[in-house]
Jmol script that loads the backbone (N, CA, C; Angstrom):
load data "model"
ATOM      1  N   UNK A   1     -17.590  35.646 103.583  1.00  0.00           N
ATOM      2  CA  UNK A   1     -18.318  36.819 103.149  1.00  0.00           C
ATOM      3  C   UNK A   1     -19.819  36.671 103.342  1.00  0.00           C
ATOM      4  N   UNK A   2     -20.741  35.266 103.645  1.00  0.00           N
ATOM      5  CA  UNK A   2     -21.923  35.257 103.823  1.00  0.00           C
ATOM      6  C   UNK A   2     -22.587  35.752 102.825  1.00  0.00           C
ATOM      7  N   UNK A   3     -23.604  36.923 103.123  1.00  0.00           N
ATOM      8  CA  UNK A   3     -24.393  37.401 102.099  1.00  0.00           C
ATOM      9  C   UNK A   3     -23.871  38.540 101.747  1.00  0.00           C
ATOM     10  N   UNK A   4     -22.978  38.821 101.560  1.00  0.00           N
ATOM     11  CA  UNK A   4     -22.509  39.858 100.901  1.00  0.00           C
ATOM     12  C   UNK A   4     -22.607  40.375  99.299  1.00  0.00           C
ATOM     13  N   UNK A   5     -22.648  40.724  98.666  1.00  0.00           N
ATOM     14  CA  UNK A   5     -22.601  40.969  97.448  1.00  0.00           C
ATOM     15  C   UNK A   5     -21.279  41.646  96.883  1.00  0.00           C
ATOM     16  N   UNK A   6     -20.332  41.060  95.697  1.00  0.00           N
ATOM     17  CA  UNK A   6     -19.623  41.631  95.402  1.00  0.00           C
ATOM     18  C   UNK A   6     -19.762  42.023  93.763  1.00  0.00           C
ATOM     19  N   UNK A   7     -19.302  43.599  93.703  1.00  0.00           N
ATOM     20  CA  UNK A   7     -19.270  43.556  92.163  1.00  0.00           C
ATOM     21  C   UNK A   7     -20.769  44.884  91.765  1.00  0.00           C
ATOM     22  N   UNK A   8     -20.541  45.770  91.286  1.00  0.00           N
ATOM     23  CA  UNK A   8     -21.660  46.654  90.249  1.00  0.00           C
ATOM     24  C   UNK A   8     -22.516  46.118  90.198  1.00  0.00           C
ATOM     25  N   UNK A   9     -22.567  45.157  89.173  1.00  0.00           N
ATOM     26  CA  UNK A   9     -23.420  44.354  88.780  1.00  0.00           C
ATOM     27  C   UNK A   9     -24.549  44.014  89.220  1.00  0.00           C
ATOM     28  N   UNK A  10     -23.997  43.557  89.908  1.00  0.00           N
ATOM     29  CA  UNK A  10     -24.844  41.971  91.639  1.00  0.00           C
ATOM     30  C   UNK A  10     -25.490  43.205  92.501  1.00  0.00           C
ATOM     31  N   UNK A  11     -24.560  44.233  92.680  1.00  0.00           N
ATOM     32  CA  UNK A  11     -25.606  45.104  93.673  1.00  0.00           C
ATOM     33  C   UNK A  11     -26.274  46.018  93.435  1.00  0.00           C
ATOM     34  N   UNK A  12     -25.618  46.391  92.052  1.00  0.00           N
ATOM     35  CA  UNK A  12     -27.404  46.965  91.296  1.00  0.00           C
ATOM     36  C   UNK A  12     -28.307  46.373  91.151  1.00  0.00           C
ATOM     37  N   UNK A  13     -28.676  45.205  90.696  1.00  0.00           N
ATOM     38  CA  UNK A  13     -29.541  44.384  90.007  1.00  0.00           C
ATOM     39  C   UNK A  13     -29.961  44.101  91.468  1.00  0.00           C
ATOM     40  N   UNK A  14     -29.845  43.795  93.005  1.00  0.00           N
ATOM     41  CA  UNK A  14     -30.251  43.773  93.866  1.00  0.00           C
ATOM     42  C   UNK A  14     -30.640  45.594  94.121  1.00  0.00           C
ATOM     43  N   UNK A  15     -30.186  46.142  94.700  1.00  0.00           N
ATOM     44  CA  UNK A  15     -31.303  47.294  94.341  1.00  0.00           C
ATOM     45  C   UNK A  15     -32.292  47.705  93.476  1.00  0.00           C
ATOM     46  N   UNK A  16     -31.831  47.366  92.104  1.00  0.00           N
ATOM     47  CA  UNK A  16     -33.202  47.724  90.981  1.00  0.00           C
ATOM     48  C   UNK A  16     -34.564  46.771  91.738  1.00  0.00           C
ATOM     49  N   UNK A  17     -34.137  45.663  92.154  1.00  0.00           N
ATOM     50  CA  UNK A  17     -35.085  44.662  92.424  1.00  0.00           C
ATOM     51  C   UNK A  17     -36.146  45.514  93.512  1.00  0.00           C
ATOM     52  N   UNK A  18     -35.608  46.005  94.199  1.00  0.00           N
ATOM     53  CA  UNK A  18     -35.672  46.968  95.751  1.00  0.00           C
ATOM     54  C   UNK A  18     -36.977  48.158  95.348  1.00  0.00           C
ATOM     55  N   UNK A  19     -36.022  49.057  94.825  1.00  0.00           N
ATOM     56  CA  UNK A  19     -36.433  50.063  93.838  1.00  0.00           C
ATOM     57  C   UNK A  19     -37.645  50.090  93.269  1.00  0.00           C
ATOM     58  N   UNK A  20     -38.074  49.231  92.792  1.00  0.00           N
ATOM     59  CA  UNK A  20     -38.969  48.646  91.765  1.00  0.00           C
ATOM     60  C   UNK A  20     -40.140  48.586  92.503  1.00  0.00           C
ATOM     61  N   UNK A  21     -39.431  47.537  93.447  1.00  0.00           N
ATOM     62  CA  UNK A  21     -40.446  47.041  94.394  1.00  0.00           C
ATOM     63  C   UNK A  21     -41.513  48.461  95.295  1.00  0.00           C
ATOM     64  N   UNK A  22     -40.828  48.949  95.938  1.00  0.00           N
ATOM     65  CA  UNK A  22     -41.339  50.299  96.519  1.00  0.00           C
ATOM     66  C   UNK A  22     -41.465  51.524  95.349  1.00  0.00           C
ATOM     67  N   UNK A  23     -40.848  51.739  93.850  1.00  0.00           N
ATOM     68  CA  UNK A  23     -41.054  52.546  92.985  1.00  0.00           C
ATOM     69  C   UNK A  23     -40.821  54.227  93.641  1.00  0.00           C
ATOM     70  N   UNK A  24     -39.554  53.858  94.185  1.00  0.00           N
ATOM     71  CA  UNK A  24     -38.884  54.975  95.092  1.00  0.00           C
ATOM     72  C   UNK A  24     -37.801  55.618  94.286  1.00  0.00           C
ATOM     73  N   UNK A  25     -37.406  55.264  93.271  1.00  0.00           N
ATOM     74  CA  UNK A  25     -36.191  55.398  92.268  1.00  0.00           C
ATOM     75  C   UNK A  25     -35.900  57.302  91.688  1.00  0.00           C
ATOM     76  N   UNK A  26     -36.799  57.614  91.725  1.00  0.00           N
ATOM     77  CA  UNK A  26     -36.837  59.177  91.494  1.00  0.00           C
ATOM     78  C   UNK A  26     -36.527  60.174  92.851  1.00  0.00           C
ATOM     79  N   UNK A  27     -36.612  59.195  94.199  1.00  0.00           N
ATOM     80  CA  UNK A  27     -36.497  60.212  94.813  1.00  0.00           C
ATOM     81  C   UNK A  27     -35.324  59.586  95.676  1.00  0.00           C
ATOM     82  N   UNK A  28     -34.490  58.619  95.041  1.00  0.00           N
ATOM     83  CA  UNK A  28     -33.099  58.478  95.892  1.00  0.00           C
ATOM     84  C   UNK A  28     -32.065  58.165  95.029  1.00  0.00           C
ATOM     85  N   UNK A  29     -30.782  58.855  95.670  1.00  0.00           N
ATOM     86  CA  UNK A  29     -29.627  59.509  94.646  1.00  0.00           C
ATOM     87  C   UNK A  29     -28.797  58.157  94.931  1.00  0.00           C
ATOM     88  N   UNK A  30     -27.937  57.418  94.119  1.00  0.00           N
ATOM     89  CA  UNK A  30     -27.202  55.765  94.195  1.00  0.00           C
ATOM     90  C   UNK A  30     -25.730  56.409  94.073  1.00  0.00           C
ATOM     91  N   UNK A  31     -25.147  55.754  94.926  1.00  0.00           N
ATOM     92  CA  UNK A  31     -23.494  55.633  94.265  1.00  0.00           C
ATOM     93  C   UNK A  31     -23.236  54.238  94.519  1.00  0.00           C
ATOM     94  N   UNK A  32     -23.196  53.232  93.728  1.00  0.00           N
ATOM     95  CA  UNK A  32     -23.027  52.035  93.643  1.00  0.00           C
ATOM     96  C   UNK A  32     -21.155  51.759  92.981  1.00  0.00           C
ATOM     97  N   UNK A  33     -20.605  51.164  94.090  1.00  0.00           N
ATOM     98  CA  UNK A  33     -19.119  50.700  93.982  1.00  0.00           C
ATOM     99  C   UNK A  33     -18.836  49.809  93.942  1.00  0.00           C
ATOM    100  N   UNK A  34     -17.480  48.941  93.768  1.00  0.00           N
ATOM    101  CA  UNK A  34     -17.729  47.345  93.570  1.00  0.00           C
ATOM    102  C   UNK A  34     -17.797  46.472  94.487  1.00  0.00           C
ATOM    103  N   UNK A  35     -17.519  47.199  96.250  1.00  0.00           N
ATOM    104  CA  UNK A  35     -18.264  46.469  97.144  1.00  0.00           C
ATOM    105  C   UNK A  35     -19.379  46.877  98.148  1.00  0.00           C
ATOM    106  N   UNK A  36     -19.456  49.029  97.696  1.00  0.00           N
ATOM    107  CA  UNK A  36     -20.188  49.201  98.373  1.00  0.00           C
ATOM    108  C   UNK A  36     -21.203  50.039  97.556  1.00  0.00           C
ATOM    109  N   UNK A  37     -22.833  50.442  98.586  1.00  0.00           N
ATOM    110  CA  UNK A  37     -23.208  51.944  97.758  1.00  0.00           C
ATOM    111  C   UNK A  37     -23.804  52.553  98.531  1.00  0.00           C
ATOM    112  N   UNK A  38     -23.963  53.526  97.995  1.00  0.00           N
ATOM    113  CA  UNK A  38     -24.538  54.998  99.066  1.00  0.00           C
ATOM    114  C   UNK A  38     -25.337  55.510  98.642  1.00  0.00           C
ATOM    115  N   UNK A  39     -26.091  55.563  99.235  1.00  0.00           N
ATOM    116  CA  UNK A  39     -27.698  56.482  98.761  1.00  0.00           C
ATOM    117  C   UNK A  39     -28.051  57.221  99.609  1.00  0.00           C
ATOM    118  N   UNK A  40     -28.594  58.822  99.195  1.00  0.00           N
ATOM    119  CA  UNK A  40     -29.017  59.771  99.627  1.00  0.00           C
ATOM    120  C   UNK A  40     -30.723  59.838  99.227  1.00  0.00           C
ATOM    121  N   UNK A  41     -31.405  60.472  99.846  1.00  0.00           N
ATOM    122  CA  UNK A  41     -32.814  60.993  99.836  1.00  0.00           C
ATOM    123  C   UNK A  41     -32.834  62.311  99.546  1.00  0.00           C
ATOM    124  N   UNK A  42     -33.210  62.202  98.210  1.00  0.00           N
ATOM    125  CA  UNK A  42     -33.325  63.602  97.439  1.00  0.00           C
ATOM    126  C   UNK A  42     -34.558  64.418  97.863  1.00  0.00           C
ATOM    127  N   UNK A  43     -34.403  65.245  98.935  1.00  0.00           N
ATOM    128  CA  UNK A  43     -35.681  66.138  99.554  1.00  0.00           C
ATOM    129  C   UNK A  43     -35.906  66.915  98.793  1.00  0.00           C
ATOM    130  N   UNK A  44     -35.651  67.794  97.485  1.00  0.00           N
ATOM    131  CA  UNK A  44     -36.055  68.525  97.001  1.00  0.00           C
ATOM    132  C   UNK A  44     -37.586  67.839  96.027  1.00  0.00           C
ATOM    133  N   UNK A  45     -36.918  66.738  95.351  1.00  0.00           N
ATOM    134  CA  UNK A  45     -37.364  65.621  94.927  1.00  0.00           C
ATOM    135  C   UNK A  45     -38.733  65.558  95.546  1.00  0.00           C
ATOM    136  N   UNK A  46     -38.534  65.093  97.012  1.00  0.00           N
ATOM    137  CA  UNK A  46     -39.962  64.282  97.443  1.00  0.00           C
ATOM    138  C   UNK A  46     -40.887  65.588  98.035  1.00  0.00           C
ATOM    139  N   UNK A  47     -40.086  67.027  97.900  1.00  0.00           N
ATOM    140  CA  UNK A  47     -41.070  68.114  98.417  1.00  0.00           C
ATOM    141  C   UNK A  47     -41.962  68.296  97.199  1.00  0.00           C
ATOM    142  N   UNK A  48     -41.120  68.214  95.954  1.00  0.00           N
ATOM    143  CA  UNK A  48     -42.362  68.404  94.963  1.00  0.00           C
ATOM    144  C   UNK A  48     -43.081  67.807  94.287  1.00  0.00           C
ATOM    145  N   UNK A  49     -42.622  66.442  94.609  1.00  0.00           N
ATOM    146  CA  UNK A  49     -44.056  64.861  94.865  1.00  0.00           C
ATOM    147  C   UNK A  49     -45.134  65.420  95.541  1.00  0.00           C
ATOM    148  N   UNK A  50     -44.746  65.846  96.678  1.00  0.00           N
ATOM    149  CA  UNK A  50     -45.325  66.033  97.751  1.00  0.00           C
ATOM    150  C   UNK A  50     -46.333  67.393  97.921  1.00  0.00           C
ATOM    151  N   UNK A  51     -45.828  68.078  97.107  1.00  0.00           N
ATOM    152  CA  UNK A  51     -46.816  69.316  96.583  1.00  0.00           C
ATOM    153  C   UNK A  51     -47.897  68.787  95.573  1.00  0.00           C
ATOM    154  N   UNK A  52     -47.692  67.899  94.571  1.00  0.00           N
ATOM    155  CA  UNK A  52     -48.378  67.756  93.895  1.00  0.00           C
ATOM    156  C   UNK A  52     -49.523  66.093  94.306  1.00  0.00           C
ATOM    157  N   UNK A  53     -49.314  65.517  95.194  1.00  0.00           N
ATOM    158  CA  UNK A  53     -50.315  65.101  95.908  1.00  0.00           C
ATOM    159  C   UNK A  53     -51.327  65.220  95.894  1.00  0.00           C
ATOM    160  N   UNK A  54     -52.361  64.314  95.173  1.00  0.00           N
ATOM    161  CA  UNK A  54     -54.003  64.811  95.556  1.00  0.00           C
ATOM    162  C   UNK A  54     -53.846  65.247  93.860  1.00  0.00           C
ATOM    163  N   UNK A  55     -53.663  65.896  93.242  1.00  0.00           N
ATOM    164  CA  UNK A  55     -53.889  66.810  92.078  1.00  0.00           C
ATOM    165  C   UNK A  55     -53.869  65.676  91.189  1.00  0.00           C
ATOM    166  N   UNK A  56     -54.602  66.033  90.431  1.00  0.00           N
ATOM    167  CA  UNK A  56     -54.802  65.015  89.061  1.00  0.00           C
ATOM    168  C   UNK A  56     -55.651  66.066  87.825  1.00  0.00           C
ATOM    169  N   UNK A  57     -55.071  65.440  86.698  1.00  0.00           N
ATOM    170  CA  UNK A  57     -55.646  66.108  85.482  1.00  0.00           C
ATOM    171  C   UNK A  57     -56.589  65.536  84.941  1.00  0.00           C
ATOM    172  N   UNK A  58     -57.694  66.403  84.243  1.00  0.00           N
ATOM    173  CA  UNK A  58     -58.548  65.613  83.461  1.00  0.00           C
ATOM    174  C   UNK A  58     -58.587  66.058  82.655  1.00  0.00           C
ATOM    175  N   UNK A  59     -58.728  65.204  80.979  1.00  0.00           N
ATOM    176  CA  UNK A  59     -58.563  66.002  79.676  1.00  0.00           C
ATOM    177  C   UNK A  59     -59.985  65.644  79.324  1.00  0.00           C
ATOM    178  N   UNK A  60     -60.374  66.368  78.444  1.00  0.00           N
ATOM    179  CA  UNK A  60     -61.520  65.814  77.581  1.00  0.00           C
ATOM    180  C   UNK A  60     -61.678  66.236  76.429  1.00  0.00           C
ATOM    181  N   UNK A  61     -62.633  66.230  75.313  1.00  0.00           N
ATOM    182  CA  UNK A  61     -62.345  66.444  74.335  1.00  0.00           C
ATOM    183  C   UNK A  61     -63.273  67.339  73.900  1.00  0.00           C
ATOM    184  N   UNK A  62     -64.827  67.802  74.936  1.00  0.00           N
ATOM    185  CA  UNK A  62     -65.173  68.590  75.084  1.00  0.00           C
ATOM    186  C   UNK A  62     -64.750  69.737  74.635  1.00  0.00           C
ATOM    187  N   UNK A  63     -65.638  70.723  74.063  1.00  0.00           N
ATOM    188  CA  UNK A  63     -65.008  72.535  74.047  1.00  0.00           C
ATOM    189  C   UNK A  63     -64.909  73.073  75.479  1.00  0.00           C
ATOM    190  N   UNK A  64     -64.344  73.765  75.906  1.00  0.00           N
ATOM    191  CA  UNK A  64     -64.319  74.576  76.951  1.00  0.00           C
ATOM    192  C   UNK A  64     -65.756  75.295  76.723  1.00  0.00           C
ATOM    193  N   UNK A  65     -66.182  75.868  76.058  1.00  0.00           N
ATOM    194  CA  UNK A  65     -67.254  76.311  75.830  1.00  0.00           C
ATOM    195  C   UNK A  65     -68.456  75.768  75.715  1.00  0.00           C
ATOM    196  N   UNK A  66     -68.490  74.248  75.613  1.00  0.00           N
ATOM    197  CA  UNK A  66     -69.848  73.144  75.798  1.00  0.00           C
ATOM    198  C   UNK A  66     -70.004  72.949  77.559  1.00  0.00           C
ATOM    199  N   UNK A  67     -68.671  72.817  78.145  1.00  0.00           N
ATOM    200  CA  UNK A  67     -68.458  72.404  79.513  1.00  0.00           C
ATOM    201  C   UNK A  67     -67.033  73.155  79.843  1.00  0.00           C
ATOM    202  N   UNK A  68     -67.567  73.534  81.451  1.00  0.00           N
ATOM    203  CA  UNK A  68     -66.759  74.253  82.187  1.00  0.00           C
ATOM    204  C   UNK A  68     -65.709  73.075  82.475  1.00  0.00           C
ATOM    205  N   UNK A  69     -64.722  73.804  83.618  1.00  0.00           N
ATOM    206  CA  UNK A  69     -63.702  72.837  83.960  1.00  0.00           C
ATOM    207  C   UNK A  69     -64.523  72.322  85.101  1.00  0.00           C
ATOM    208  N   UNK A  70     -65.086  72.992  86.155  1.00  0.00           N
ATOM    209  CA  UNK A  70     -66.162  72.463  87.111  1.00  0.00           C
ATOM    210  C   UNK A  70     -66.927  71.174  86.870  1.00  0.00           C
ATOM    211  N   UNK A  71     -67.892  71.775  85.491  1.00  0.00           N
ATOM    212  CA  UNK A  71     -68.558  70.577  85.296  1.00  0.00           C
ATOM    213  C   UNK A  71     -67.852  69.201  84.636  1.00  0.00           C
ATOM    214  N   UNK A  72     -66.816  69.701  83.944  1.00  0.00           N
ATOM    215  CA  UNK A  72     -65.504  68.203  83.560  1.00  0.00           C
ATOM    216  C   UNK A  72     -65.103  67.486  84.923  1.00  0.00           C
ATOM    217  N   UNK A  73     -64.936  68.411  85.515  1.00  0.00           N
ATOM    218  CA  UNK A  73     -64.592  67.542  87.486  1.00  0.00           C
ATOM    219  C   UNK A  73     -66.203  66.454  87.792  1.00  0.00           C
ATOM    220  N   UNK A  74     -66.733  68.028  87.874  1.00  0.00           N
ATOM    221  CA  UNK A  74     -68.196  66.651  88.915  1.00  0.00           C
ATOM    222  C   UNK A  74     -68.367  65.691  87.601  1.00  0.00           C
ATOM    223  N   UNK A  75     -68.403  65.854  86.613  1.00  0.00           N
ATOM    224  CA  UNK A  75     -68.788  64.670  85.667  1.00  0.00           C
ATOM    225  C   UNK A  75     -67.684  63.142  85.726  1.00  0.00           C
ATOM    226  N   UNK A  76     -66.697  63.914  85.920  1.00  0.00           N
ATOM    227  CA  UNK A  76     -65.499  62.624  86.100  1.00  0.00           C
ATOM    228  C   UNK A  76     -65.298  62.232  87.553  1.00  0.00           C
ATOM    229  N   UNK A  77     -66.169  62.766  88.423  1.00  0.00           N
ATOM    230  CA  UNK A  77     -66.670  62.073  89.925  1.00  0.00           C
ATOM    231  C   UNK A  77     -67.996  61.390  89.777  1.00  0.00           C
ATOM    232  N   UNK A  78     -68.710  61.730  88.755  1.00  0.00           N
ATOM    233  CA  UNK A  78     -70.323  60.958  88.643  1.00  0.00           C
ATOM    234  C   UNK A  78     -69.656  59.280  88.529  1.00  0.00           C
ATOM    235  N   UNK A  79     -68.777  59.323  87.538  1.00  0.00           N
ATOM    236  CA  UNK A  79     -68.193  58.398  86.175  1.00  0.00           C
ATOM    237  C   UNK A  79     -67.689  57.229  87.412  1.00  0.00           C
ATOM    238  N   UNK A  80     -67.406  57.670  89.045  1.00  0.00           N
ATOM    239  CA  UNK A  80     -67.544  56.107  89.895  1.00  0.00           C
ATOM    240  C   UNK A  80     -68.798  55.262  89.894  1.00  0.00           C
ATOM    241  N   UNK A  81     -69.834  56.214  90.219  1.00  0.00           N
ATOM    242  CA  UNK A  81     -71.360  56.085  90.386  1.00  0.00           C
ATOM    243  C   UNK A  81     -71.745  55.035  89.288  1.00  0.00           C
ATOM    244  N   UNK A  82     -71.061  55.161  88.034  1.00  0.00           N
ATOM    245  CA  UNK A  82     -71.820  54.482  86.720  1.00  0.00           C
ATOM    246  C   UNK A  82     -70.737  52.948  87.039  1.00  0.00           C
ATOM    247  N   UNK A  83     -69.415  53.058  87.292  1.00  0.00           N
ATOM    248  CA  UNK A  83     -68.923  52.149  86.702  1.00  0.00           C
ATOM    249  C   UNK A  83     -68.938  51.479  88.493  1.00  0.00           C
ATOM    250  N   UNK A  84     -69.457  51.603  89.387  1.00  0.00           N
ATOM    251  CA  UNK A  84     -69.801  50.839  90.514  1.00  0.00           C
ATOM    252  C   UNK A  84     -71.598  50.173  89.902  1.00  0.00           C
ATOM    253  N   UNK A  85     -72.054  50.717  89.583  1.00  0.00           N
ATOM    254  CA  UNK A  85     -73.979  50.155  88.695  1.00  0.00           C
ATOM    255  C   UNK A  85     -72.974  48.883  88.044  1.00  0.00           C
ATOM    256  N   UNK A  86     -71.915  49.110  87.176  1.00  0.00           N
ATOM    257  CA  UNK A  86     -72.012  48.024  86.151  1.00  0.00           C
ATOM    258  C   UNK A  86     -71.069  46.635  87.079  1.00  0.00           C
ATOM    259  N   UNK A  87     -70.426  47.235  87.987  1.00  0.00           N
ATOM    260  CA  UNK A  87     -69.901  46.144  88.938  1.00  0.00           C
ATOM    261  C   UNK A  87     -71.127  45.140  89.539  1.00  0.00           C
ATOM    262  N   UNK A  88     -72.001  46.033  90.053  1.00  0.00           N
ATOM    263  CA  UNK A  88     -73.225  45.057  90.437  1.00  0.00           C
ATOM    264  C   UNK A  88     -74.117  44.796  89.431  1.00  0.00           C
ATOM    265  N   UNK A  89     -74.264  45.248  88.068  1.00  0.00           N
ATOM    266  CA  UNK A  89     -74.900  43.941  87.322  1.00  0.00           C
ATOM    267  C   UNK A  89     -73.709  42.860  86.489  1.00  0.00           C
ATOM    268  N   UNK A  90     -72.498  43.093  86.845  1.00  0.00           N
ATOM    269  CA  UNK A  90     -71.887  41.971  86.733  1.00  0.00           C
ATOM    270  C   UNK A  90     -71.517  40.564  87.738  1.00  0.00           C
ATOM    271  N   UNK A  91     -71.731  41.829  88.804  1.00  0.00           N
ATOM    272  CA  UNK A  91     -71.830  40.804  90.286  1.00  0.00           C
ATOM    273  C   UNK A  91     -72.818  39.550  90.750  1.00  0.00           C
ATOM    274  N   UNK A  92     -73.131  39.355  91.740  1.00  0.00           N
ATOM    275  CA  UNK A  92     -73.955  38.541  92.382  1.00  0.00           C
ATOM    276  C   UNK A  92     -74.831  38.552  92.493  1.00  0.00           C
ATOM    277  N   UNK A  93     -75.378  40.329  92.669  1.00  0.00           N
ATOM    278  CA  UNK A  93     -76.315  40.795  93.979  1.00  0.00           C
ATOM    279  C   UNK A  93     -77.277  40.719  92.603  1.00  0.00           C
ATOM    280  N   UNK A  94     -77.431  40.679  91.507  1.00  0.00           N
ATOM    281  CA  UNK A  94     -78.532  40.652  90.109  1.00  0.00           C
ATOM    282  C   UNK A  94     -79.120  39.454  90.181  1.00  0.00           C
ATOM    283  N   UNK A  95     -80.094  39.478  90.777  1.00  0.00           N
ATOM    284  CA  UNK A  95     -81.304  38.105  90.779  1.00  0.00           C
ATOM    285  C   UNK A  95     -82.180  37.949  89.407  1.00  0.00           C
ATOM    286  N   UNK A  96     -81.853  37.388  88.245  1.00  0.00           N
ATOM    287  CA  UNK A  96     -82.777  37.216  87.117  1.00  0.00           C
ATOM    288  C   UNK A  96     -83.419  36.101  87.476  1.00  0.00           C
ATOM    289  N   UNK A  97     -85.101  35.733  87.050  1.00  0.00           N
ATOM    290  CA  UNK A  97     -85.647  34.736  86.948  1.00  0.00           C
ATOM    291  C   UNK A  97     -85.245  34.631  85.464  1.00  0.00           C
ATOM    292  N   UNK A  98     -85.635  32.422  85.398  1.00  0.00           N
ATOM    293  CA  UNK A  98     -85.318  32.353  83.879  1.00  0.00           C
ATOM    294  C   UNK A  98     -86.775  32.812  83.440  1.00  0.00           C
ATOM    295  N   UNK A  99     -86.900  33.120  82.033  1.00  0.00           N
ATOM    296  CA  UNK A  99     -87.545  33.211  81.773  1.00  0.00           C
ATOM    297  C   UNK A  99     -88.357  32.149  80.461  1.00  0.00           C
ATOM    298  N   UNK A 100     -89.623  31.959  80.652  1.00  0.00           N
ATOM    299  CA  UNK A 100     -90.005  30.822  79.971  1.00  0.00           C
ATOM    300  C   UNK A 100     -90.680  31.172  79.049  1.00  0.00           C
ATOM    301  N   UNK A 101     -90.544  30.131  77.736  1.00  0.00           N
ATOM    302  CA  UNK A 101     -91.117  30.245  76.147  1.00  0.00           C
ATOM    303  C   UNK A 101     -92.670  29.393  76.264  1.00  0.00           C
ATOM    304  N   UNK A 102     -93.613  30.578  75.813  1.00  0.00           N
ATOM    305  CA  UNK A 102     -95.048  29.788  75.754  1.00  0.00           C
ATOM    306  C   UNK A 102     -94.478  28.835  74.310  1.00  0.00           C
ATOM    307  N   UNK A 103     -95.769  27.616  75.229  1.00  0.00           N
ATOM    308  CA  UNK A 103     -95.431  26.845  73.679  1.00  0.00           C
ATOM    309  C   UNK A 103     -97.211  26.740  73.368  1.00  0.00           C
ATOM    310  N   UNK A 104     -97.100  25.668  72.469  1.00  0.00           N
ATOM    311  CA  UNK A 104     -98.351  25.546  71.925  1.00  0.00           C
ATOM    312  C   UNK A 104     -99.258  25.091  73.401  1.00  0.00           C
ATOM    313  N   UNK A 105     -98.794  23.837  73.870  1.00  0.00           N
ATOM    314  CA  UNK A 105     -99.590  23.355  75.144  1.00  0.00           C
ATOM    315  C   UNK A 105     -99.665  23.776  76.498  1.00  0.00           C
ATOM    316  N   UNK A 106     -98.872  24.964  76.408  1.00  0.00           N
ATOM    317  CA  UNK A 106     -98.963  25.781  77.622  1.00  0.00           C
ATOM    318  C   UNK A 106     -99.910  27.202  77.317  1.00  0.00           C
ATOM    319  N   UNK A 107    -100.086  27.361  75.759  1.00  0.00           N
ATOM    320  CA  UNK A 107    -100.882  28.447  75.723  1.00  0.00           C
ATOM    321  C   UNK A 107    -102.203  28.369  76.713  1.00  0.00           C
ATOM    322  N   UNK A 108    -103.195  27.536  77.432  1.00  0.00           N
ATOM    323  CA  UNK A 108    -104.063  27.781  78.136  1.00  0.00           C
ATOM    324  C   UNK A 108    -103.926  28.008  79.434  1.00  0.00           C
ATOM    325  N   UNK A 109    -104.756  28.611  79.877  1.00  0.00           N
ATOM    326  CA  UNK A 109    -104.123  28.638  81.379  1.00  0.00           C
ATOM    327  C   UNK A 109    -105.308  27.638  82.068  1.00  0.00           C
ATOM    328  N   UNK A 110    -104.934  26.318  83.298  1.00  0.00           N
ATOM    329  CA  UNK A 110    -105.704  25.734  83.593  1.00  0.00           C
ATOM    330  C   UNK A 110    -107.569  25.807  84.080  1.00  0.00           C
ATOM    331  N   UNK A 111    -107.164  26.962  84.228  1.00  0.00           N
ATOM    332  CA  UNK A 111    -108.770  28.144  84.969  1.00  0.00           C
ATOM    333  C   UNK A 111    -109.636  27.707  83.738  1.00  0.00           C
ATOM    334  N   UNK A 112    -108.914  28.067  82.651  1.00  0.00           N
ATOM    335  CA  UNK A 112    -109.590  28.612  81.298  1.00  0.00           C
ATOM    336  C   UNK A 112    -109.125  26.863  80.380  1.00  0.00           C
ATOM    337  N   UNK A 113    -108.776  26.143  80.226  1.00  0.00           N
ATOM    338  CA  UNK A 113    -108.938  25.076  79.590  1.00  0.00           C
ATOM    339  C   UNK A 113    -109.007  23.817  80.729  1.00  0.00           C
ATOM    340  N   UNK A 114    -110.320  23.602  81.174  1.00  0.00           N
ATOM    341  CA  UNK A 114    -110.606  22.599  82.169  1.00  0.00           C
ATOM    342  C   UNK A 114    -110.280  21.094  81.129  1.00  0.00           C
ATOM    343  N   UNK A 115    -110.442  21.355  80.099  1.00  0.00           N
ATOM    344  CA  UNK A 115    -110.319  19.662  79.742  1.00  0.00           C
ATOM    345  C   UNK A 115    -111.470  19.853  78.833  1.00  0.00           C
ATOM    346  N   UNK A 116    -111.881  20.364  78.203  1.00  0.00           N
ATOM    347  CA  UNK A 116    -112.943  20.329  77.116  1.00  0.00           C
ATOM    348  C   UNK A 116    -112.775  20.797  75.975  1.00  0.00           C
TER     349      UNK A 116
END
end "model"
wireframe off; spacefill off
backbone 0.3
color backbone group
């Protein structure tokens, strides 16, 4: 039998694995038997994935009346702009000098305390 799989069980749990993997599970129909299974591609399924593509919701907690739905959009397109700023001051590209504590014997500056 080689690699065959026998049994419900064994060849679900090898498809779920499948499934999972690609997260295709909503849009294909299983008939799993105890040595074989059959799967169909549910087109109705992936036409109205497929309509809804691109679309995304945004809630806020805003009044409709403080902010339009317009300005809830461009504001939640600004909101890359801010959280790409905080990537680069967490990043690399932020050059701080250290910065140094006057003490008592550094209060002069050499110009101005020659030694007298």
């Amino acid at each position: 039998m080689g690699g065959r799989l026998a049994g419900r069980d064994k060849i679900g749990v090898r498809i779920g694995k499948v499934i999972n993997k690609y997260q295709v599970g909503k849009h294909v129909d299983l008939d799993i038997e105890d040595g074989t299974f059959r799967f169909a591609i549910n087109d109705a399924r992936v036409a109205a994935e497929a309509a809804l593509d691109g679309l995304y919701v945004i809630r806020t907690s805003v009044d409709a009346s403080a902010m339009s739905a317009e300005t809830a959009v461009l504001n939640y397109k600004k909101l890359a702009g801010v959280e790409r700023a905080f990537r680069t001051l967490k990043g690399v590209d932020l050059h701080v000098r250290s910065i140094r504590k006057r003490t008592s014997s550094s209060a002069c500056w050499p110009i101005m305390c020659s030694g007298t």
